[in-house]
C-alpha positions as CSV (number, residue, x, y, z in Angstrom):
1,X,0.0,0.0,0.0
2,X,1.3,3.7,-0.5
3,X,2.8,5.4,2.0
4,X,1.8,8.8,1.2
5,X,-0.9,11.4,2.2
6,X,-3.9,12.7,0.1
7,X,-4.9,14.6,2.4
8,X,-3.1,17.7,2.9
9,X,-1.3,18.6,6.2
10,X,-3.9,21.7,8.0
11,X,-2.3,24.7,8.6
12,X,-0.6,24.9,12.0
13,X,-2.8,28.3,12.8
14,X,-6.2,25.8,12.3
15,X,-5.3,23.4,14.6
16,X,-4.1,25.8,17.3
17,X,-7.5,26.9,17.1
18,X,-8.7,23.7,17.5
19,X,-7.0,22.8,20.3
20,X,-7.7,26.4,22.3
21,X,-11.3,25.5,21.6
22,X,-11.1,21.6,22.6
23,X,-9.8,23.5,26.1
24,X,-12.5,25.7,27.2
25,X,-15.5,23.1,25.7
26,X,-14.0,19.9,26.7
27,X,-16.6,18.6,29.5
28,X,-17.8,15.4,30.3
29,X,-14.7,13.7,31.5
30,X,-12.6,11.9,29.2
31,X,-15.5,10.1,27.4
32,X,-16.8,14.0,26.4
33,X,-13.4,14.6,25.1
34,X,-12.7,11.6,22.8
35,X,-16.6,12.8,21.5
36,X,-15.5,16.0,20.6
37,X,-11.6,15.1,19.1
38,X,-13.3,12.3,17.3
39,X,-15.8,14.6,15.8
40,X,-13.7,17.2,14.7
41,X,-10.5,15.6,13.9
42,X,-12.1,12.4,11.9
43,X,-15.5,13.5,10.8
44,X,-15.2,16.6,10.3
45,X,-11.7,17.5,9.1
46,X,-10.7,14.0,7.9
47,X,-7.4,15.1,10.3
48,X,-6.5,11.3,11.6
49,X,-8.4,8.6,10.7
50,X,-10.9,6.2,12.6
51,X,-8.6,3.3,13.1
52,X,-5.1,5.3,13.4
53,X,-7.3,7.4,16.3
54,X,-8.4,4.5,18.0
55,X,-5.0,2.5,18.1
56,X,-3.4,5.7,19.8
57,X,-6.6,6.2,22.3
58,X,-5.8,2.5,23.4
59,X,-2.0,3.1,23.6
60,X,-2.7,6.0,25.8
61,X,-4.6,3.9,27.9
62,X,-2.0,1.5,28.5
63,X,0.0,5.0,30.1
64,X,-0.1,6.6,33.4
65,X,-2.0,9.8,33.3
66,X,-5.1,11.1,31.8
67,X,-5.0,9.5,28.5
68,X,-7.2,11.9,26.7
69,X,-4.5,14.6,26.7
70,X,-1.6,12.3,25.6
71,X,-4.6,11.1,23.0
72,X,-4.0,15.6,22.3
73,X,-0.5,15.2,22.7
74,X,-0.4,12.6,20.2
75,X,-2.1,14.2,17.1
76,X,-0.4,17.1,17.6
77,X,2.7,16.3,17.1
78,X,1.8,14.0,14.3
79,X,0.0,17.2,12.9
80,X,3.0,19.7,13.5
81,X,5.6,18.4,15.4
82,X,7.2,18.8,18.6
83,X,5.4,22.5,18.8
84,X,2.1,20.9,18.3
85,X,2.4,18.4,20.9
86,X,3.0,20.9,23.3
87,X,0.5,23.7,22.1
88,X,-2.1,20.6,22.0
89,X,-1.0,19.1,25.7
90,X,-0.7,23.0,27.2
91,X,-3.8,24.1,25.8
92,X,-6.1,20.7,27.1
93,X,-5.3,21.6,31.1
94,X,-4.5,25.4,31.4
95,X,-8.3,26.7,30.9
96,X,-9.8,24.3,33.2
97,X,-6.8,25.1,35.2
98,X,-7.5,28.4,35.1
99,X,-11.1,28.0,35.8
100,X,-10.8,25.9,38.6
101,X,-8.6,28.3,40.1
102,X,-11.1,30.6,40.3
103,X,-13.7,28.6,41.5
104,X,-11.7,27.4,44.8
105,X,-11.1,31.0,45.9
106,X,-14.8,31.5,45.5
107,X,-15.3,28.1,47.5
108,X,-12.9,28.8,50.4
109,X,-13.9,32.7,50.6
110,X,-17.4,32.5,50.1
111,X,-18.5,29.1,51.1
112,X,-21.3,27.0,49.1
113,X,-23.7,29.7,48.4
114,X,-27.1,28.4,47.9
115,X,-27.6,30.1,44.4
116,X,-23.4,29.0,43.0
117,X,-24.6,25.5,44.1
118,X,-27.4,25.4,42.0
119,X,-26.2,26.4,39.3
120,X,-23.5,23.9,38.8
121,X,-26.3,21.4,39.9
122,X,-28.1,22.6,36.7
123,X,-25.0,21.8,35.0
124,X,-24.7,18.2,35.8
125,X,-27.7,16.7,33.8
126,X,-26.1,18.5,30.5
127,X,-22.9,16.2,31.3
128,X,-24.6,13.1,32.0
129,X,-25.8,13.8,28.6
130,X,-22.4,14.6,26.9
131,X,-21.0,11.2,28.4
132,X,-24.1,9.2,27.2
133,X,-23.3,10.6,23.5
134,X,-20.0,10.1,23.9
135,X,-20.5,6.0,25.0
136,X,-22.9,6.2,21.8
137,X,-20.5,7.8,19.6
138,X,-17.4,5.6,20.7
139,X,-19.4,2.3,21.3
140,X,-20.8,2.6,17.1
141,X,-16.8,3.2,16.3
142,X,-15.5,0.2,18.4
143,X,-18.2,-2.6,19.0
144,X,-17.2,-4.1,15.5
145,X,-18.0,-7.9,16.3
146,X,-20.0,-10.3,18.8
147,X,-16.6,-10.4,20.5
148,X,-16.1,-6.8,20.9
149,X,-19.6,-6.5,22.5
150,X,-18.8,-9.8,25.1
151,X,-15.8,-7.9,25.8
152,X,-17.6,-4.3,26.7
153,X,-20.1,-6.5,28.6
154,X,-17.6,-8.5,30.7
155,X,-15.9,-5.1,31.3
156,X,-19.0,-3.2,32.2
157,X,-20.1,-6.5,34.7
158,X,-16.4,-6.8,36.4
159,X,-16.3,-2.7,37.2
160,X,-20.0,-2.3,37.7
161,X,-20.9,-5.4,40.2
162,X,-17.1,-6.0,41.3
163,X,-15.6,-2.9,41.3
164,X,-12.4,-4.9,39.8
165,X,-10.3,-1.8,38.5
166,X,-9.8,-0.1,35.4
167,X,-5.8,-1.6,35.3
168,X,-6.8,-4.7,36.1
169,X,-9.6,-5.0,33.0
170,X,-7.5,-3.6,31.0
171,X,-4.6,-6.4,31.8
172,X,-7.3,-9.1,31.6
173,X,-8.3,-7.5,28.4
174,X,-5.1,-8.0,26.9
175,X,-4.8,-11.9,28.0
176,X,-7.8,-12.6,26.7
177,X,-7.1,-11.2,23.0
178,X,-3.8,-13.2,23.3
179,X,-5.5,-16.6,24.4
180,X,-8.2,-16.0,21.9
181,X,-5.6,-15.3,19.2
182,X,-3.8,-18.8,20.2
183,X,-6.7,-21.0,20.6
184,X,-9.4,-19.4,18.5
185,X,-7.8,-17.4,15.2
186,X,-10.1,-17.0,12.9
187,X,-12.6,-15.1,15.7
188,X,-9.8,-11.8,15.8
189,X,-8.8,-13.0,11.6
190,X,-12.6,-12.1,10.5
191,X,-12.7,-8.8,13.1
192,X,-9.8,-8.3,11.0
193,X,-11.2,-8.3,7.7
194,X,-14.2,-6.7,8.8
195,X,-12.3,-3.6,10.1
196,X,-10.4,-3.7,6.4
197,X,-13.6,-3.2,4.9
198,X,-14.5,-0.4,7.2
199,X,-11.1,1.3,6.5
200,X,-11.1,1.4,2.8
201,X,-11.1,5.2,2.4
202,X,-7.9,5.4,4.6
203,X,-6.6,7.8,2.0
204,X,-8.8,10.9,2.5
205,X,-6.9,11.0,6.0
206,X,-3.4,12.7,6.9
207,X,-2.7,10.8,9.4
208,X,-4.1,7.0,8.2
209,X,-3.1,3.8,8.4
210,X,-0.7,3.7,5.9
211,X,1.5,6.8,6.7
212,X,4.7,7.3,8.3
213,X,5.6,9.9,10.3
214,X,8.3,11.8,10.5
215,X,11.4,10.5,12.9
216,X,9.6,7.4,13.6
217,X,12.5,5.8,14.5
218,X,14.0,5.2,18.0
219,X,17.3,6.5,19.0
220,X,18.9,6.4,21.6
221,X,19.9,10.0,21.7
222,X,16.9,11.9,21.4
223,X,15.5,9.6,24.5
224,X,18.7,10.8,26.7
225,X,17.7,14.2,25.4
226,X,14.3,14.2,26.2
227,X,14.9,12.8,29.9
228,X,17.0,15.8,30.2
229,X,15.0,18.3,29.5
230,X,12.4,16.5,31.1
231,X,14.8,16.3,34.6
232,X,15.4,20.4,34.2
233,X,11.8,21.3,33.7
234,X,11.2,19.3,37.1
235,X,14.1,20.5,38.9
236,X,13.0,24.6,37.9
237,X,10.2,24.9,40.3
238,X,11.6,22.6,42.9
239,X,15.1,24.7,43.1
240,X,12.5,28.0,43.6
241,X,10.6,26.5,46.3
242,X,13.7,25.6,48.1
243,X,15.0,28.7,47.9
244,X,12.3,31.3,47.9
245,X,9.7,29.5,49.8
246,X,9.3,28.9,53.4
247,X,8.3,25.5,54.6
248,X,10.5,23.5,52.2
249,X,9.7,20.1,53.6
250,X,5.7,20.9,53.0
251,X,6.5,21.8,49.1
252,X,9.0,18.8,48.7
253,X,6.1,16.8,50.3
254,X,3.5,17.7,47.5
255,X,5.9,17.8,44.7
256,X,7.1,14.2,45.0
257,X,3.8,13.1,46.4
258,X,2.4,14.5,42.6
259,X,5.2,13.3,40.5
260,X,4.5,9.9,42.0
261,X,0.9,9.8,40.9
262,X,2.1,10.6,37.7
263,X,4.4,8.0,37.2
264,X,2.9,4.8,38.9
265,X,-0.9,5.5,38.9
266,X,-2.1,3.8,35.5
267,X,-5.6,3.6,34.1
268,X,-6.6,7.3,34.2
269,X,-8.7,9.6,35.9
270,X,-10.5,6.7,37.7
271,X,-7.5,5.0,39.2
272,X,-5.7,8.0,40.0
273,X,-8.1,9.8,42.3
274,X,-9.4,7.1,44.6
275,X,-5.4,6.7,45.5
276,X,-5.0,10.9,45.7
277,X,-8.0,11.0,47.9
278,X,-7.2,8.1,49.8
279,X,-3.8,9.8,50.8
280,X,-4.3,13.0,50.7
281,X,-7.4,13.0,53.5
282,X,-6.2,10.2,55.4
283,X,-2.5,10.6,54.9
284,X,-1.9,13.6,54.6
285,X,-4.3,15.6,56.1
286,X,-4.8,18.2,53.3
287,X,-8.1,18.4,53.4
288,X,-11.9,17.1,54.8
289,X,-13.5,14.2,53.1
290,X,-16.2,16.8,52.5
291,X,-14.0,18.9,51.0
292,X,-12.4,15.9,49.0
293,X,-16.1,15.7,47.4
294,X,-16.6,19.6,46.8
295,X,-13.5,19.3,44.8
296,X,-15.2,16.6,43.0
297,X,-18.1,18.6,42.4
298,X,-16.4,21.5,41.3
299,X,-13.9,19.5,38.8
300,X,-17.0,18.1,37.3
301,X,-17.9,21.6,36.0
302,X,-14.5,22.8,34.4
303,X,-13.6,21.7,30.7
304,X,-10.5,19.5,30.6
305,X,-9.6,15.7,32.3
306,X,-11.2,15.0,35.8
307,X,-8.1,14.5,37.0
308,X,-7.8,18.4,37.2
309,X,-9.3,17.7,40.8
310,X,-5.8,17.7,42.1
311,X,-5.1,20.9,41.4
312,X,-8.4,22.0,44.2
313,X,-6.3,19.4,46.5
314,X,-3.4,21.3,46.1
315,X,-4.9,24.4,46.2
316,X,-6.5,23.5,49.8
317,X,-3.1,22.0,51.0
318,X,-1.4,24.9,50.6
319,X,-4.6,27.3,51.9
320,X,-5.2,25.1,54.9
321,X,-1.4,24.8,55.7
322,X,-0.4,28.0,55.3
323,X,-3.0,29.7,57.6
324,X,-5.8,30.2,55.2
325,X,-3.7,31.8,52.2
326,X,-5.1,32.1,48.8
327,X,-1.6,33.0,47.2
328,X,-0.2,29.8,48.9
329,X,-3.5,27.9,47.6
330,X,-2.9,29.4,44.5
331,X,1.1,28.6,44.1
332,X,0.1,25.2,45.1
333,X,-2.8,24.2,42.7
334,X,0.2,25.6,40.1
335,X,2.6,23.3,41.4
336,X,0.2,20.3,41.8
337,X,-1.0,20.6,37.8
338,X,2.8,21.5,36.4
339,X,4.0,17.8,38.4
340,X,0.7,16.0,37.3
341,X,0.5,16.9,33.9
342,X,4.4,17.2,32.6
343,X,5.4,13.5,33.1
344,X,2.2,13.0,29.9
345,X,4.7,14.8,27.8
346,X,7.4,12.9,28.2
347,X,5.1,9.8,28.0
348,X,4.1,10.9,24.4
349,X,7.3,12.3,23.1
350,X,9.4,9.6,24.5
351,X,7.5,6.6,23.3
352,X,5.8,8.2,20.2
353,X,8.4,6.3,18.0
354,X,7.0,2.6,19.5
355,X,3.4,4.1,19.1
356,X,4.5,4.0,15.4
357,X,6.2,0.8,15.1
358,X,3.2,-0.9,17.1
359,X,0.7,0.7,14.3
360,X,1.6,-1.9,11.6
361,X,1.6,-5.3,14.1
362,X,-1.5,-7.3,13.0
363,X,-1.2,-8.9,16.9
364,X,-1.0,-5.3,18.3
365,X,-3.9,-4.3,16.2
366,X,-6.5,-6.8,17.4
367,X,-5.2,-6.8,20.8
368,X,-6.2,-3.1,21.1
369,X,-9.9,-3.3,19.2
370,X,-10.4,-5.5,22.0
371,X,-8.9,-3.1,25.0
372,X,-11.1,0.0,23.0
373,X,-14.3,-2.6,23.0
374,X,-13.8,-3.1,26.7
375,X,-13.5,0.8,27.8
376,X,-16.9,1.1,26.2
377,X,-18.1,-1.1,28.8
378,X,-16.2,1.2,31.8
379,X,-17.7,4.4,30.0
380,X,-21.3,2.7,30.5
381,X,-20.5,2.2,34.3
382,X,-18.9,5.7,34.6
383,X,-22.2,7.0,33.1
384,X,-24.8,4.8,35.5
385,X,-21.8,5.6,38.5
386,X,-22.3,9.5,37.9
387,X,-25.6,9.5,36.3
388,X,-27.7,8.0,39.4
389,X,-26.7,10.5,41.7
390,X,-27.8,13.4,39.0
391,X,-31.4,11.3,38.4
392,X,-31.8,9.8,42.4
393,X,-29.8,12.4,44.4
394,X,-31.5,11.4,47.1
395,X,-30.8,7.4,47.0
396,X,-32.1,4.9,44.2
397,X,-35.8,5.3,44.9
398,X,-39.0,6.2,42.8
399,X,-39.4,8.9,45.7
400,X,-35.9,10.6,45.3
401,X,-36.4,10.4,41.5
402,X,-35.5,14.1,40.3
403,X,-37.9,14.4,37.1
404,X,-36.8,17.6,35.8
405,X,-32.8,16.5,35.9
406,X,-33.7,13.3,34.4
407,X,-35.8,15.6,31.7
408,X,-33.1,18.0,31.0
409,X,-30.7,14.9,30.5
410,X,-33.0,13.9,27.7
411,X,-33.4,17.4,25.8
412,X,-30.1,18.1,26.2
413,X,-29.1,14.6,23.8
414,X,-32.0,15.6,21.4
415,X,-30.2,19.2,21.1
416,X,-26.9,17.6,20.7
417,X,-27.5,14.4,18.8
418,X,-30.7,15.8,17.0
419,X,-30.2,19.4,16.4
420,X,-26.1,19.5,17.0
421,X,-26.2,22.5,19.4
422,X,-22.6,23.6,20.2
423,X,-21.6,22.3,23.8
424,X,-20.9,25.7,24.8
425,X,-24.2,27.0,24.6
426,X,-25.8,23.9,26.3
427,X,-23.5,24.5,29.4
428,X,-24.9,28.1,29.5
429,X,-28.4,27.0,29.1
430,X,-27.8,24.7,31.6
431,X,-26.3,26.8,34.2
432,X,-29.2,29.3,33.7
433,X,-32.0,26.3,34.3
434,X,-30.0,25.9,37.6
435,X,-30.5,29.6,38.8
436,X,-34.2,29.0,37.6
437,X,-34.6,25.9,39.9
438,X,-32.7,28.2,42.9
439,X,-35.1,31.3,42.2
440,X,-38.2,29.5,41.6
441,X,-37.7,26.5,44.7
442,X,-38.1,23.7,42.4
């Protein structure tokens, strides 16, 4: 097959646009922003294609780290380069970064005002909704075969009944496309040719199946040089707090506590901040429980990954242990995102050149379908997980049933799926039927 591109390469000022957009509109966790990459840069623009998207989505998955925003990292530097993998990594976390900012000085100097609350509350039935179209929109792109639907089913019954972690399905995942490929060929050999027959226009893609990107190959060198730069970028802000900052020991404490999470905490958002919560209430002592789930609550309405809740457990280490200061806070949630989120670059940039080599293994390939097939099934249990406490705040009963939440869930898919209203304007709709519910007591 040729290896070159139809499809011309967009111009570097199109995507940047893109990916400030993807920032500011990207709710719904990371099931809302594979939706809205996969809709822009496959449908829409013709960008990547559906089965060279897929194969790095399940790559990412494999990494620690939210794995939407290597997913960013990822196409970007296949679009442009190094300077698009940055732009499109920096430009995922620092508006929800930003935003989240602002929200934890309202929440530590103005408390949970009664008409605030409620209008985030009126937010999350319009996110419910973004994840259901998202487990729609991914489940149509992945659930190929009668295998790739058992697999989404077994995933969905292991995290749902057993609460058997992301890691560990993803592990299982894996064996099981490998026994299956040993004992049982031809059920992976006619997924195989099914999926050839649903890539066929590869060619009206940039980034397809077929093309090679540029310095694909490893060496040795450019990893040394990337660890590097990598070591100097941490070192910077841990050099300044040790000399500029009082309290070393509290800023060492939350820098390496951070990096660690990055490194060793695999399976995204969900496995990352059950062990950040775990240690950082009843470890650490950074913050409440109760402020542990405001955090939550408050994540849940910023664009970007979920895991941008560490940044609000930052923000209240450093405001609780530094005598209620908001500059502290502030230097902290900094601090907390800069250690999270840089490691994802190095993730990216270091291993992009075995991202590319896996692309053309047939074993690789069918051994990921089936790791994608499965995380449909986890995005159906993040969706009833989230979704019952939107619909039943009150516990699973007919009497707690919240009709008009479960009502705006629904109009808010029909304006999306139906009528394709922007996500931005939903959000705004949605925050202003929360003020409604405050104002008129319903």
């Amino acid at each position: 097959m040729p290896d070159k591109r139809s499809a011309g390469r967009p111009e570097f000022k199109e995507a940047l646009k893109f990916w400030f957009k993807l920032g500011w509109i990207s709710f719904g966790g990371t099931a809302g922003h594979i939706a809205i990459m996969h809709d822009f840069l496959v449908d829409k623009k013709k960008w990547i294609s559906n089965s060279r998207f897929f194969h790095a989505l399940s790559i990412c998955m494999l990494l620690p780290g939210p794995e939407a925003q290597q997913l960013a990292i990822y196409i970007g530097k296949q679009l442009h380069g190094r300077k698009g993998g940055l732009v499109a990594g920096a430009l995922f976390v620092l508006p929800s970064m930003f935003i989240l900012l602002g929200l934890s000085i309202i929440y530590v100097s103005y408390g949970n005002l009664p008409w605030i609350y409620a209008m985030f509350n009126g937010l999350k039935p319009a996110v419910i909704a973004i994840i259901i179209g998202a487990l729609f929109k991914v489940g149509q792109k992945s659930l190929q075969s009668a295998l790739h639907y058992v697999a989404a089913g077994i995933a969905f019954v292991c995290i749902f009944f057993f609460n058997i972690s992301l890691l560990t399905i993803i592990m299982a995942t894996i064996l099981l496309a490998i026994g299956i490929r040993y004992v049982f060929p031809r059920v992976l050999k006619a997924d195989a040719e099914q999926d050839e027959q649903l890539s066929v226009n590869e060619q009206e893609y940039f980034i397809n199946k077929f093309s090679v990107a540029e310095n694909h190959q490893f060496e040795l060198k450019q990893l040394l040089l990337q660890l590097l730069v990598f070591l100097l970028l941490w070192l910077l802000p841990f050099t300044f707090f040790y000399l500029f900052c009082p309290d070393f020991f509290f800023w060492k404490t939350l820098i390496l506590f951070f990096t660690q999470t990055a490194f060793f905490t695999i399976g995204g958002s969900y496995t990352v901040l059950p062990y950040v919560a775990q240690f950082a209430v009843s470890k650490l002592n950074w913050l409440s429980k109760l402020q542990m789930v405001d955090g939550f609550a408050l994540a849940e309405t910023t664009p970007g990954p979920l895991i941008i809740v560490v940044g609000f457990v930052g923000f209240m280490a450093g405001f609780n242990h530094f005598h209620a200061s908001i500059a502290m806070g502030s230097i902290a949630l900094f601090a907390t995102i800069f250690y999270t989120f840089l490691p994802c670059f190095l993730y990216v940039f270091a291993g992009g050149p075995l991202i590319e080599k896996s692309h053309g293994s047939e074993v690789v390939s069918q051994i990921l379908k089936l790791v994608t097939a499965a995380v449909v099934g986890v995005i159906l249990n993040l969706t009833l997980f989230l979704g019952k406490d939107v619909v039943f705040p009150g516990g699973l009963s007919w009497e707690h049933l919240d009709v008009l939440s479960l009502i705006w869930i629904v109009i808010s898919l029909v304006l999306m799926q139906r009528f394709k209203l922007n996500v931005v304007y939903l959000i705004v709709l949605s925050l202003g039927l929360g003020l409604v519910r405050f104002v008129l007591k319903v």
